[in-house]
N, C-alpha and C positions, 0 to 999 in steps of 0.2 A: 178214786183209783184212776191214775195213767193206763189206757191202753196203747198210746205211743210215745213211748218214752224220748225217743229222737225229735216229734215235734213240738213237745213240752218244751224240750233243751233249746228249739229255734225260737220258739215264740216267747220264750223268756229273754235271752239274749234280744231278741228285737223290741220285745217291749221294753228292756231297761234303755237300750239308744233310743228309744223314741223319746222316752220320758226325760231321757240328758241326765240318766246315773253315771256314775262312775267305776260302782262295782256292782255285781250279779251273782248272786248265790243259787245255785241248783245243786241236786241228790244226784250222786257220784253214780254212775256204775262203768264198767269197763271199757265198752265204744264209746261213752260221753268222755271219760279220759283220753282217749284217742282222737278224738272230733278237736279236744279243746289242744292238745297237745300242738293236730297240723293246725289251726288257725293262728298257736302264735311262733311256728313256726314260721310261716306265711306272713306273719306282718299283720293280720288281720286282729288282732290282742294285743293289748301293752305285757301284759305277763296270769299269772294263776296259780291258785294254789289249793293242793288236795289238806283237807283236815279230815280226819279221822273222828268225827260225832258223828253217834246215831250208830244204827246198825248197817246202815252204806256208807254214811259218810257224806261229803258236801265238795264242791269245787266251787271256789273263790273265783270269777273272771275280774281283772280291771281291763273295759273299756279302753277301747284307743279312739281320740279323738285329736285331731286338726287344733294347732295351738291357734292360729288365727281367727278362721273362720268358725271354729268347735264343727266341724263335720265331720262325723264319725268315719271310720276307717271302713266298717261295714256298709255296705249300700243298700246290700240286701243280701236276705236268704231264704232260701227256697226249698222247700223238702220237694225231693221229685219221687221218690219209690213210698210209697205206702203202704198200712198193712193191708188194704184190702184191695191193691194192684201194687204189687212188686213190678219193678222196673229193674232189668240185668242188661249187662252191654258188654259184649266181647270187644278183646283188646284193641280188634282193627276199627270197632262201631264208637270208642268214647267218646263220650262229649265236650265238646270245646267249647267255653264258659265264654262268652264275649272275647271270643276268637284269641283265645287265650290267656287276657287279661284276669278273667276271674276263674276258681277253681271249683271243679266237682269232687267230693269228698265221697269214695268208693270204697266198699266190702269186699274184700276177693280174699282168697283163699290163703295169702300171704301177709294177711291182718289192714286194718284201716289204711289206703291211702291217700294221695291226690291223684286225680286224670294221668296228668304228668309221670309221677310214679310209674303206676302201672301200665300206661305206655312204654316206658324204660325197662320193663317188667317185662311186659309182654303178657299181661294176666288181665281179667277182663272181673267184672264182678255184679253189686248192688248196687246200683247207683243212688245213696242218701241224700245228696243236698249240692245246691249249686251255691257258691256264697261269690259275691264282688260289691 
């Protein structure tokens, strides 16, 4: 049994770049849709795909890596709110990911966004993961 299910979904995504896969399979649920959605809206994914097995269901990532060098698109990812210290940041407090090069992937009230977003928003939330 996962008791956190957001860092299942990091550590799975890092452990396949580490290992130099190309695709990544994890158990779908609603924020992991979300999470996977901005990262490739972001650039940070070549693409994804929901398939409907199982009683959740699964999410297909393909990896983005560097035609050249093979360096993956991800550098890292960082779960920063936990389940046993949630981290919240109002909208004037968010965090700027290597000074805005990378992004922090935020819960607020207005559903999953980026920093950026809800800076634009003006909504403040949970802050779940720093990715660059």
């Amino acid at each position: 049994m996962v008791t956190d299910p957001i860092a299942d979904y990091l550590t799975r995504v890092r452990n396949a770049i580490m290992a130099g896969h190309k695709v990544v399979e994890i158990p779908a649920s609603g924020l992991k849709r979300e999470m996977t959605k901005i990262l490739y809206e972001q650039g940070f994914i070549l693409n994804y795909k929901l398939e409907e097995k199982g009683p959740q269901g699964t999410i297909k990532i393909a990896l983005k890596y560097d035609r050249i060098s093979s360096e993956p698109a991800i550098r890292s990812l960082e779960r920063v709110s936990k389940p046993g210290l949630r981290k919240y940041s109002g909208s004037s407090t968010l965090p700027r990911v290597i000074n805005g090069l990378g992004i922090a992937i935020i819960s607020t009230s207005k559903g999953v966004m980026t920093d950026k977003q809800a800076r634009k928003e003006n909504v403040g939330g949970e802050v779940l993961c720093y990715v660059y």
